[in-house]
C-alpha positions as a Markdown table, in Angstrom:
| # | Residue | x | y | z |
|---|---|---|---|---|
| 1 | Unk | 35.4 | -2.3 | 10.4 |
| 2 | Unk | 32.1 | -0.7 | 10.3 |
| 3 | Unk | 29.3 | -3.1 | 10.6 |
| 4 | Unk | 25.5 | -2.4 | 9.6 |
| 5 | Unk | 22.6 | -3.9 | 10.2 |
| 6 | Unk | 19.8 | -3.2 | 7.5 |
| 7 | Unk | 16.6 | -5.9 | 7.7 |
| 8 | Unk | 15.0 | -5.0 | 4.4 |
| 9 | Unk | 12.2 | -8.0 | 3.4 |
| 10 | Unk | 14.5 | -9.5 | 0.5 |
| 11 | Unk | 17.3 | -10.1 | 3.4 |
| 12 | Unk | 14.6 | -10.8 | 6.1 |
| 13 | Unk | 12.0 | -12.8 | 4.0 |
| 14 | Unk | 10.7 | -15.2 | 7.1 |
| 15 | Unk | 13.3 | -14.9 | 9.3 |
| 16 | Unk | 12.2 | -12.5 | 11.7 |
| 17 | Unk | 10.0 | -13.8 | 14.6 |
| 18 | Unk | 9.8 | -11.0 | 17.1 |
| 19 | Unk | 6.3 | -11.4 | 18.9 |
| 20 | Unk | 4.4 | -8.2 | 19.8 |
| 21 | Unk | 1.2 | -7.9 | 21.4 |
| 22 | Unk | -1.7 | -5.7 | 21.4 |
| 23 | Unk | -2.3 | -3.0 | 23.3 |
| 24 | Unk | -4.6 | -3.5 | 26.6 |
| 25 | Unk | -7.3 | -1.3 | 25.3 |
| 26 | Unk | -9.9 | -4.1 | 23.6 |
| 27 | Unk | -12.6 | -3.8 | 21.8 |
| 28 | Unk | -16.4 | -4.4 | 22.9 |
| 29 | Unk | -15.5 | -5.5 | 26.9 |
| 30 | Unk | -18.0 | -2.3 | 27.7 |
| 31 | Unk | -19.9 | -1.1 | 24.3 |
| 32 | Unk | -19.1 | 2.7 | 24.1 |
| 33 | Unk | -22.5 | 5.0 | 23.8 |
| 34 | Unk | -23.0 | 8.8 | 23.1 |
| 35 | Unk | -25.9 | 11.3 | 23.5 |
| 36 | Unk | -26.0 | 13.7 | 19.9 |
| 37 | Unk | -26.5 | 17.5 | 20.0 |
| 38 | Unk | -25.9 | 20.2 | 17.8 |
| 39 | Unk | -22.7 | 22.0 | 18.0 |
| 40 | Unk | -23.9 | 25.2 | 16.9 |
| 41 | Unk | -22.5 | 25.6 | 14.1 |
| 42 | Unk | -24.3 | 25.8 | 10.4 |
| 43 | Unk | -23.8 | 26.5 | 6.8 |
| 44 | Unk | -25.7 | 26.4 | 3.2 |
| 45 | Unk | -23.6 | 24.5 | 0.8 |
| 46 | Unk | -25.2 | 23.5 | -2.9 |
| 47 | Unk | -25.2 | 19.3 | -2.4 |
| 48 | Unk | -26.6 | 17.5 | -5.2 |
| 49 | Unk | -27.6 | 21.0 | -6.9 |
| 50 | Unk | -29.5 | 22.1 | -4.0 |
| 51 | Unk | -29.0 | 24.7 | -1.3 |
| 52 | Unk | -28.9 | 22.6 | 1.8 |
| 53 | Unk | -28.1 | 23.7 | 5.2 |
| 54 | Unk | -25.5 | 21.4 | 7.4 |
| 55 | Unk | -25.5 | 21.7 | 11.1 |
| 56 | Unk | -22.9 | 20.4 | 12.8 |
| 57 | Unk | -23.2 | 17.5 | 15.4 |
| 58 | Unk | -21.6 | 15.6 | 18.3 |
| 59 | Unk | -21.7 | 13.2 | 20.9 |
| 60 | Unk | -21.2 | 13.5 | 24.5 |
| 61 | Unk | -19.8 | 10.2 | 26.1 |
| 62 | Unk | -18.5 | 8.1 | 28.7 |
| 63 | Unk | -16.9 | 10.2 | 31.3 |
| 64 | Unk | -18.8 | 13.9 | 30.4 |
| 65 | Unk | -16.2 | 13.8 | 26.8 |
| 66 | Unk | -17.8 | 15.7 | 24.1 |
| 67 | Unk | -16.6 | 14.8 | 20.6 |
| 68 | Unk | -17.3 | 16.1 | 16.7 |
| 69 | Unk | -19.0 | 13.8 | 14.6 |
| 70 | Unk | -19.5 | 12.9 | 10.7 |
| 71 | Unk | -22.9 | 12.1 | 9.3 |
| 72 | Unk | -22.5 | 9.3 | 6.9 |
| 73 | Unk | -26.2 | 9.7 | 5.6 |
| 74 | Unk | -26.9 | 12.2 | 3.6 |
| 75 | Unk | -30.7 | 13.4 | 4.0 |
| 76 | Unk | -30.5 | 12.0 | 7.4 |
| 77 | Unk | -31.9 | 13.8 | 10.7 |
| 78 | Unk | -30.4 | 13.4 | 14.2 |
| 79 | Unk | -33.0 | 14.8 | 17.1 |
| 80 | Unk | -31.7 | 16.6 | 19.9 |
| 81 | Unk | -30.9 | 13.7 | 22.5 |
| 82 | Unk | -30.5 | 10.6 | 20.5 |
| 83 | Unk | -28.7 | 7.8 | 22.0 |
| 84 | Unk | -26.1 | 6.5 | 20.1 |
| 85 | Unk | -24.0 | 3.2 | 20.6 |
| 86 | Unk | -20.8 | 2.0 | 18.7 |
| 87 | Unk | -21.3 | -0.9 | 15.8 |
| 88 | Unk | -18.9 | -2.3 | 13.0 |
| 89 | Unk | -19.4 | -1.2 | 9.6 |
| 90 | Unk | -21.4 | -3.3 | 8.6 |
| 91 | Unk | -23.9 | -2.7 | 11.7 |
| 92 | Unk | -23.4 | 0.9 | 10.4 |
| 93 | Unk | -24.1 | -0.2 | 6.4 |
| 94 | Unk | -20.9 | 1.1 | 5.5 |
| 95 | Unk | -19.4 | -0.3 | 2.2 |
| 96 | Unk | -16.9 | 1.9 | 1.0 |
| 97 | Unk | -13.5 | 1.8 | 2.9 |
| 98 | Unk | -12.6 | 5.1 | 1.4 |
| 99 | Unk | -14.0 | 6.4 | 4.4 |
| 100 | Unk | -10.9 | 5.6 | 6.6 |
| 101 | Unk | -8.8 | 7.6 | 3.4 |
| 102 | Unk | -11.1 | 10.8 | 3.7 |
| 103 | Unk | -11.0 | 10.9 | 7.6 |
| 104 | Unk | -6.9 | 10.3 | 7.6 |
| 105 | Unk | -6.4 | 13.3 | 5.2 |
| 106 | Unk | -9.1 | 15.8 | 6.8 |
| 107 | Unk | -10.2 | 17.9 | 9.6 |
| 108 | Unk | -9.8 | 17.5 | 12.1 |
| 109 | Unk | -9.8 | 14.3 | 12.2 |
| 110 | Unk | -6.2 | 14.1 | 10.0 |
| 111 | Unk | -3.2 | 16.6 | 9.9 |
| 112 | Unk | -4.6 | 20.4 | 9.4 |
| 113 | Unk | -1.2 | 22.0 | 8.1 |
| 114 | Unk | -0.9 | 18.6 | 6.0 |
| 115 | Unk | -4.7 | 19.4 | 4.1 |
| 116 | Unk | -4.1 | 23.2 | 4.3 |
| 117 | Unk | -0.9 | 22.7 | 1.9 |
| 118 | Unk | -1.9 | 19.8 | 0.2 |
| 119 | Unk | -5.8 | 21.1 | -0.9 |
| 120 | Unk | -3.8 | 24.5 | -1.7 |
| 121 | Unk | -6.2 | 27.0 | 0.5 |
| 122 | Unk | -5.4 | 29.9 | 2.8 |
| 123 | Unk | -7.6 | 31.6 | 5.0 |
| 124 | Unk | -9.1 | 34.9 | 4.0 |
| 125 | Unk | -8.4 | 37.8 | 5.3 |
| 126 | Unk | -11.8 | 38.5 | 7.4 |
| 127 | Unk | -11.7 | 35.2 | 8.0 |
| 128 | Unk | -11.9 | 34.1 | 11.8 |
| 129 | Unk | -9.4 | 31.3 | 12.4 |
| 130 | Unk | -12.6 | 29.1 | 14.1 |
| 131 | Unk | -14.3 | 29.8 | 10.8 |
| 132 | Unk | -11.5 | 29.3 | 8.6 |
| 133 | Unk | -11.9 | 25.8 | 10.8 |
| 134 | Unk | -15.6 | 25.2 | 10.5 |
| 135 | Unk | -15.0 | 25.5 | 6.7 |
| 136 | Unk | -12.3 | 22.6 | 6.7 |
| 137 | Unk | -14.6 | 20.8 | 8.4 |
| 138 | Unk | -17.5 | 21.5 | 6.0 |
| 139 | Unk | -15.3 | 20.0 | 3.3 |
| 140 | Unk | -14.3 | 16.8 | 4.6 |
| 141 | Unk | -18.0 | 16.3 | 5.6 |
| 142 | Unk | -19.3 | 16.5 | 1.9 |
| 143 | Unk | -16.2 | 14.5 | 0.6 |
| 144 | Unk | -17.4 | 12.2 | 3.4 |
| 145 | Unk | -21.3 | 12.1 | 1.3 |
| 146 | Unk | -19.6 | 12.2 | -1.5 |
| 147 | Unk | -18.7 | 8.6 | -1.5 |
| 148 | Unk | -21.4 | 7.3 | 1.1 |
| 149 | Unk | -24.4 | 8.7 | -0.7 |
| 150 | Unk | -22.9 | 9.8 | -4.3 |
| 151 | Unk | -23.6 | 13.2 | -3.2 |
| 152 | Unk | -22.2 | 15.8 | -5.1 |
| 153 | Unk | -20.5 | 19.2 | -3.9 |
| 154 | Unk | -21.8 | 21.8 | -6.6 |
| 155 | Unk | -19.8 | 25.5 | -7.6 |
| 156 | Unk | -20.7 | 28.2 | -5.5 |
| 157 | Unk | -23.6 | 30.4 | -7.0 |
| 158 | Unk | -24.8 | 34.0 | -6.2 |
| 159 | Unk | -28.4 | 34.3 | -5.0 |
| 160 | Unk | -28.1 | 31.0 | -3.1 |
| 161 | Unk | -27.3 | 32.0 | 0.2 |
| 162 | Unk | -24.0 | 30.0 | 0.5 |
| 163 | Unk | -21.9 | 33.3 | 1.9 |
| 164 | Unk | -18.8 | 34.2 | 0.6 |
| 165 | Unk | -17.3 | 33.0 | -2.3 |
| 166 | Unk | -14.2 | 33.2 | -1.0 |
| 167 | Unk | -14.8 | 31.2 | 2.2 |
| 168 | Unk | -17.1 | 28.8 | 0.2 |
| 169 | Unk | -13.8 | 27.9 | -2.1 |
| 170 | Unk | -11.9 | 26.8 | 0.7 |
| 171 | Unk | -15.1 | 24.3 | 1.3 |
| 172 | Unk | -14.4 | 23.0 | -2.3 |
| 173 | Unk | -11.2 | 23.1 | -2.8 |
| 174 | Unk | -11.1 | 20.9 | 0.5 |
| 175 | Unk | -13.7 | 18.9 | -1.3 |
| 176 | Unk | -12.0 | 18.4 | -4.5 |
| 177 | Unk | -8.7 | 17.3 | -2.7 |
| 178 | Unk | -10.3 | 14.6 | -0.4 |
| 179 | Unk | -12.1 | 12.8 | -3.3 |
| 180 | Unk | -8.9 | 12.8 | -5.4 |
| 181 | Unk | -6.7 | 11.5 | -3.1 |
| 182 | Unk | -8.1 | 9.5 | -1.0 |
| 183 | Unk | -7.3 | 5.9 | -1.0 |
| 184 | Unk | -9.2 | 3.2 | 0.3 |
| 185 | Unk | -8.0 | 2.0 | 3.8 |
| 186 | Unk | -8.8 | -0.2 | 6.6 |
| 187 | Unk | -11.0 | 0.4 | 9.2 |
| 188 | Unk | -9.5 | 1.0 | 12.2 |
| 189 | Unk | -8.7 | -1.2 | 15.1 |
| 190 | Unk | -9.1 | -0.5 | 19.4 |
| 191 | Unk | -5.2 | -2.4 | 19.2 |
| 192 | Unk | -2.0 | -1.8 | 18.0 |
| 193 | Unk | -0.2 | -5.0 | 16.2 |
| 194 | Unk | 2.9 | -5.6 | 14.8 |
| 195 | Unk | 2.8 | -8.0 | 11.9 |
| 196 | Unk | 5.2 | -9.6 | 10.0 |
| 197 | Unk | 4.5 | -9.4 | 6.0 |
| 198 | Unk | 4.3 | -13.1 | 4.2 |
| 199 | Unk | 6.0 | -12.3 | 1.4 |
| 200 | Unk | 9.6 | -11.8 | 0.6 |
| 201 | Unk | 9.4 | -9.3 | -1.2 |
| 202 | Unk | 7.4 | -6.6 | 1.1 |
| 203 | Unk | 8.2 | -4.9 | 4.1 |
| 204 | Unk | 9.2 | -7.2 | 6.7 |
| 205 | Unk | 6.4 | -5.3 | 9.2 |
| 206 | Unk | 2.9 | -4.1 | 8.5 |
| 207 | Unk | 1.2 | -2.5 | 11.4 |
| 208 | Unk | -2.7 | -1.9 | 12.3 |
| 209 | Unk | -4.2 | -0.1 | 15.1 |
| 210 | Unk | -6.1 | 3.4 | 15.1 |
| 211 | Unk | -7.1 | 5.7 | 12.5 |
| 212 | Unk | -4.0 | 8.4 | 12.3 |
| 213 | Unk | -1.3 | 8.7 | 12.7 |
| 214 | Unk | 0.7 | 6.1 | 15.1 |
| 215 | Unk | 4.2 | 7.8 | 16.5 |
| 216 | Unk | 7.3 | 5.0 | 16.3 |
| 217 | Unk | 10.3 | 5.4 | 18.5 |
| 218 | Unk | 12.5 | 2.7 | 18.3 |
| 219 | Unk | 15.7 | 1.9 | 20.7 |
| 220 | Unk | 19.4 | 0.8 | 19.3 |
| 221 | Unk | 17.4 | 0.8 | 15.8 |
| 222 | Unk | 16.1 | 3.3 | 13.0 |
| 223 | Unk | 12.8 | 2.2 | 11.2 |
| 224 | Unk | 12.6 | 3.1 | 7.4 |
| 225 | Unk | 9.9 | 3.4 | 4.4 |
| 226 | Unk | 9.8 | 0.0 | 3.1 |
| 227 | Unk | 11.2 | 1.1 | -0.3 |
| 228 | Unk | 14.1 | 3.9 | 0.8 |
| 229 | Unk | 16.6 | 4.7 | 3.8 |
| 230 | Unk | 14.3 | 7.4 | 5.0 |
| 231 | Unk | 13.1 | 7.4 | 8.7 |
| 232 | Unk | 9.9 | 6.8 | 9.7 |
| 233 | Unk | 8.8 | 8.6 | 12.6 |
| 234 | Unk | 4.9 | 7.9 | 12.5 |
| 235 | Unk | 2.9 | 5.6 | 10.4 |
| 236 | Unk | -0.8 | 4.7 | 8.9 |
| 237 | Unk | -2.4 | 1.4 | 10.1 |
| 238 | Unk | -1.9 | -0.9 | 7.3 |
| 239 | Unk | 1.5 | 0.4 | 6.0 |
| 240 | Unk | 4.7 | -1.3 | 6.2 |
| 241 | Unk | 8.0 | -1.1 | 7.3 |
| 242 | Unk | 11.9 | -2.1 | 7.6 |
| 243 | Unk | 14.4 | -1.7 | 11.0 |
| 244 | Unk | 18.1 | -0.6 | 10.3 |
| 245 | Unk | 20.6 | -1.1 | 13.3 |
| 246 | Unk | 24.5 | -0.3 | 12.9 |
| 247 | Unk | 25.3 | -3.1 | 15.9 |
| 248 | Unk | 22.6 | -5.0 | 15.4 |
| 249 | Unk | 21.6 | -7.2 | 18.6 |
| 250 | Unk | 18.3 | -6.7 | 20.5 |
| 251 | Unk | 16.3 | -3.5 | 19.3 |
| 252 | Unk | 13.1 | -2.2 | 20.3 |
| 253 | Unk | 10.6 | -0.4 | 18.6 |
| 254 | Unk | 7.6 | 0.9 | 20.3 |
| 255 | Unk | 4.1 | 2.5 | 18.6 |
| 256 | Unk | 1.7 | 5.0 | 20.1 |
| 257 | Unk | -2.0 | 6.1 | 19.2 |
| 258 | Unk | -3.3 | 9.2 | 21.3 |
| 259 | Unk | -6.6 | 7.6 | 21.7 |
| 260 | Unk | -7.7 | 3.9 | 21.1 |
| 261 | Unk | -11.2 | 5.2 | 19.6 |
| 262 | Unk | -10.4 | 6.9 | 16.9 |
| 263 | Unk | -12.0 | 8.6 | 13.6 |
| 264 | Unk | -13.4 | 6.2 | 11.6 |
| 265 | Unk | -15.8 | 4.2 | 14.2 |
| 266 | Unk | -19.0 | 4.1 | 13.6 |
| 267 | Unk | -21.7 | 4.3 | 16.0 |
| 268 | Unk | -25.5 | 3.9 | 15.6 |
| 269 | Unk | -28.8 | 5.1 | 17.0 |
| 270 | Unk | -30.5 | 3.3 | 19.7 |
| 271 | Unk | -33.0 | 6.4 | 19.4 |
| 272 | Unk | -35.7 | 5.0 | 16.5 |
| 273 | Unk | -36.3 | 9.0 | 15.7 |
| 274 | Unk | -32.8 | 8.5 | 14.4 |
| 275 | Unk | -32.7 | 5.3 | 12.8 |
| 276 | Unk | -30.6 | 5.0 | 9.7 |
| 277 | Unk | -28.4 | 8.1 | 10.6 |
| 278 | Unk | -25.2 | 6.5 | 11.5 |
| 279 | Unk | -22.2 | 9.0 | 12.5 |
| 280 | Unk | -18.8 | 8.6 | 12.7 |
| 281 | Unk | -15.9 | 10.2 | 15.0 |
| 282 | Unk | -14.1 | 13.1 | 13.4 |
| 283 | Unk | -11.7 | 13.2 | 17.1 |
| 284 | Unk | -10.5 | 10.3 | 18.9 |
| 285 | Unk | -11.2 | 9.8 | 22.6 |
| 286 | Unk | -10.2 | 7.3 | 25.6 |
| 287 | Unk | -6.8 | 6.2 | 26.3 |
| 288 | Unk | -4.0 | 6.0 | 24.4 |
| 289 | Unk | -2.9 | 2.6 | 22.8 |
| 290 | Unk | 0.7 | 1.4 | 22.7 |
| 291 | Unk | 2.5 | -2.0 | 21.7 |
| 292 | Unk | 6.0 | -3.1 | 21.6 |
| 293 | Unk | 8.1 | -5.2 | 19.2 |
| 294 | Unk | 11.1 | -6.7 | 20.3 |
| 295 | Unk | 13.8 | -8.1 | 18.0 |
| 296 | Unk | 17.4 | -9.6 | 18.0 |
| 297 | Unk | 18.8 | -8.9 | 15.0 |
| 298 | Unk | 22.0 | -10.8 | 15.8 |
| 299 | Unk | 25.7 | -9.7 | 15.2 |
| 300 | Unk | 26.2 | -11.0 | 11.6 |
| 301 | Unk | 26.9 | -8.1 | 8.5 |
| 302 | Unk | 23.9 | -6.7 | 6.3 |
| 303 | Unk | 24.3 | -9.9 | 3.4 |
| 304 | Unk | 23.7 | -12.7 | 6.4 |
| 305 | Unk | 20.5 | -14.2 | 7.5 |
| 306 | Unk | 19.2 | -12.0 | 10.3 |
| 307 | Unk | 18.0 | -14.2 | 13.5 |
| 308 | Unk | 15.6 | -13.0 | 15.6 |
| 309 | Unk | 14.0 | -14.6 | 18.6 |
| 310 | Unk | 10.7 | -13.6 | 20.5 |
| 311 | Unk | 10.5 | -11.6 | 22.7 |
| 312 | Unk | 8.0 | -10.3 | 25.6 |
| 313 | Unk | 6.6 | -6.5 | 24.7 |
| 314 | Unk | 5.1 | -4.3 | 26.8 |
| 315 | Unk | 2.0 | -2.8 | 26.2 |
| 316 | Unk | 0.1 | -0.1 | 28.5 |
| 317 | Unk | -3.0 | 1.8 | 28.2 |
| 318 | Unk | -3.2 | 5.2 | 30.2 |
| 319 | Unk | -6.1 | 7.5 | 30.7 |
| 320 | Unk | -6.1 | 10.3 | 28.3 |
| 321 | Unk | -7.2 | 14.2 | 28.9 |
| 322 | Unk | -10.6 | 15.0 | 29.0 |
| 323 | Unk | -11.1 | 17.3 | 25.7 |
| 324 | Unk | -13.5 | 20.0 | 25.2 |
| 325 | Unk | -15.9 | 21.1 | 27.3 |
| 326 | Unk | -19.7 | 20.4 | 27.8 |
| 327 | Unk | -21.8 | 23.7 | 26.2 |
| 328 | Unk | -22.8 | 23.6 | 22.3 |
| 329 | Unk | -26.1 | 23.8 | 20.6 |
| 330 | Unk | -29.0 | 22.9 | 21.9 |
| 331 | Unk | -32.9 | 22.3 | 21.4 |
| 332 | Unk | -34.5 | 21.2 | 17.8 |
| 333 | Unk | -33.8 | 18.6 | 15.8 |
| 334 | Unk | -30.7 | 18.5 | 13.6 |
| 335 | Unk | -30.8 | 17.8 | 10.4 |
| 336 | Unk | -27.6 | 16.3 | 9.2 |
| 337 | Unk | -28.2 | 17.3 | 5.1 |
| 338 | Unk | -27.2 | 20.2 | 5.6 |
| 339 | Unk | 21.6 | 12.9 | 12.3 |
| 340 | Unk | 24.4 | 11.7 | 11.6 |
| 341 | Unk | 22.2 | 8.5 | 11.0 |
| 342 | Unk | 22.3 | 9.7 | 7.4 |
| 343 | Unk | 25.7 | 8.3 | 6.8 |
| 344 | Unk | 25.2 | 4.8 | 8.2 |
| 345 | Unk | 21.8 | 4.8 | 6.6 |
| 346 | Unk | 23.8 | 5.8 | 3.0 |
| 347 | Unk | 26.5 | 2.7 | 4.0 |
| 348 | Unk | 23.5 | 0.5 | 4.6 |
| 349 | Unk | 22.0 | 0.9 | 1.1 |
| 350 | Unk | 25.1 | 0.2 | -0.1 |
| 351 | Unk | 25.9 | -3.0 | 1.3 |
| 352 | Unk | 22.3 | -3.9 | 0.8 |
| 353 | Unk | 22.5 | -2.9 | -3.0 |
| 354 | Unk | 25.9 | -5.0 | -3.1 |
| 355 | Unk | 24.6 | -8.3 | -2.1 |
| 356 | Unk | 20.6 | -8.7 | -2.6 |
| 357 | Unk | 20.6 | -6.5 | -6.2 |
| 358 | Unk | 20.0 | -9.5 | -7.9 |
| 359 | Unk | 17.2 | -10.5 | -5.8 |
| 360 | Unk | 15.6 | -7.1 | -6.7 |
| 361 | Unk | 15.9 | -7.8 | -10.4 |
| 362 | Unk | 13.5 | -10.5 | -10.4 |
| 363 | Unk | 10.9 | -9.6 | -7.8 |
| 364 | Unk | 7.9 | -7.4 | -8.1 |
| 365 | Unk | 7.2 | -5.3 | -5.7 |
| 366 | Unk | 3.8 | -4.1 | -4.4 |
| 367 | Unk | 3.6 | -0.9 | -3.8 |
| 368 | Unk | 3.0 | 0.9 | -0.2 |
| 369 | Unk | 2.6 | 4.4 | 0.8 |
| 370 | Unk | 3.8 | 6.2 | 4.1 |
């Protein structure tokens, strides 16, 4: 007889007490610290129904790593050579979580194939692939002002000196799509944590860590959106999810971040020439974060209490490649205005829709997105 194991949270609901812990990468031990320079990049967009010009920045840090930055004040100027230093959002003023949304869906700090399909824009023709680039960029910026400084990103108009049309739609189509969908999500963490949701009728894990994407592999195990028998491969900090096993028994399941600082921190000026011009990252740096949950799902079918017992995890932090180089812009100031699982999965559901249907019936169910 076939025998599945499928932990969703109305079977689960308190029952499992795997223990994971963090990753070794912690926050604050050494504060991180950046010099700013231009990048040498710039281009006139119409913010706020003005022709502004936005030069692009970033830091050099620890260890000779030079990485893009956001500006997250509009109107703002960073000099040439301003020390910077990392801060939590409030330290940086920010109020608006939707920053975290806006970073996870653009470039680069998100997916650039995912935003190329879902903001509907294609490079043009005479296009250079590091300008079609610079214009994704450009978008995710202004989104970015959009929500810390209610700046708006205006039409393009002839005589303004905004370039071409075309290339300027790609800047605001970008635009349009990051303030639409973006949602409103945590700020990221240094850590990776496995933690397991109160409520019955929830996924049974929620994790946090970096901004990104986190990969998941798991071992004798498959992990699944909360709300369908589809694997999850990576996930979002703050999003949840179940374990299927066909044997059951111990399983593993193991989440990894490229870098532990990640899009989405915030550092400040030390520099009082650039006071008030907080920035955040646009790449991650550092090493990569990992963290391990271990369960026992026990032997019993799908409709029994699940046991679990804790476990140790393993957790590692290994140095990651240097990106980038260290020539950009110089001089001046810069002003930042401008497989076969499918069948056991299938035979899962269906067990699990046999014996906890009723249980569905009468709970509500927030709602969570992967």
């Amino acid at each position: 007889m076939l025998r599945t194991r499928f932990v969703p949270a109305v079977v689960a609901a308190g029952l499992l007490l795997g223990w994971a812990a963090p990753a070794a990468a912690e926050p604050g031990d050494v504060p991180e610290t950046g010099v700013a320079r231009a990048d040498g990049t710039s281009r006139t967009l119409m913010l706020g129904g003005k022709a502004t010009a936005v030069r692009g920045i970033e830091l050099t840090v620890a260890g000779g790593t030079t990485v893009p930055v956001f500006s997250l004040a509009f109107g703002g100027v960073v000099p040439a050579g301003a020390a910077y230093h990392d801060a939590t959002y409030a330290e940086a003023g920010v109020t608006t979580p939707r920053i975290s949304g806006v970073l996870l869906l653009g470039y680069p700090s998100g997916d650039r194939a995912d935003l190329i399909r879902n903001a509907g824009v294609k490079k043009p023709a005479a296009t250079s692939e590091a300008t079609f680039n610079h214009l994704l960029k450009l978008g995710t910026q202004a989104a970015l002002w959009h929500f810390t400084n209610k700046v708006t990103l205006n039409p393009w108009r002839a005589g303004a000196g905004l370039g071409a049309q075309n290339e300027y739609l790609v800047v605001k189509k970008v635009y349009d799509y990051l303030v639409r969908e973006s949602l409103d999500l945590p700020f990221p963490r240094r850590e990776i944590e496995f933690v397991e949701h109160p409520y019955a009728d929830a996924p049974p894990w929620i994790i946090y860590g970096p901004g990104g994407w986190i990969s998941l592999e798991a071992e004798n195990a498959t992990v699944l959106r909360p709300d369908s028998v589809v694997p999850m491969t990576r996930i979002r900090t703050y999003e949840g999810f179940a374990v299927w096993s066909e044997k059951g028994g111990p399983v593993r399941v193991t989440a990894r971040a490229p870098h532990a600082i990640s899009p989405g921190e915030f550092f400040l000026a030390d520099d009082g020439r650039a006071a008030g011009t907080p920035v955040t990252l646009a790449q991650g740096y550092g090493p990569e974060a990992t963290a391990t949950l271990e369960l026992n799902l026990g032997a019993a079918g799908p409709l029994s209490s699940p046991t679990a017992s804790p476990a140790p995890t393993t957790t590692s932090a290994a140095p990651a490649p240097v990106p980038g180089d260290n020539d950009g812009g110089t001089g001046g100031g810069l002003p930042v205005t401008g497989a076969p699982a499918a069948a056991l999965l299938a035979g899962g559901l269906f067990l699990l829709v046999a014996g906890a249907a009723a249980a569905l019936l009468v709970r509500r169910r927030p709602r969570f997105t992967s």
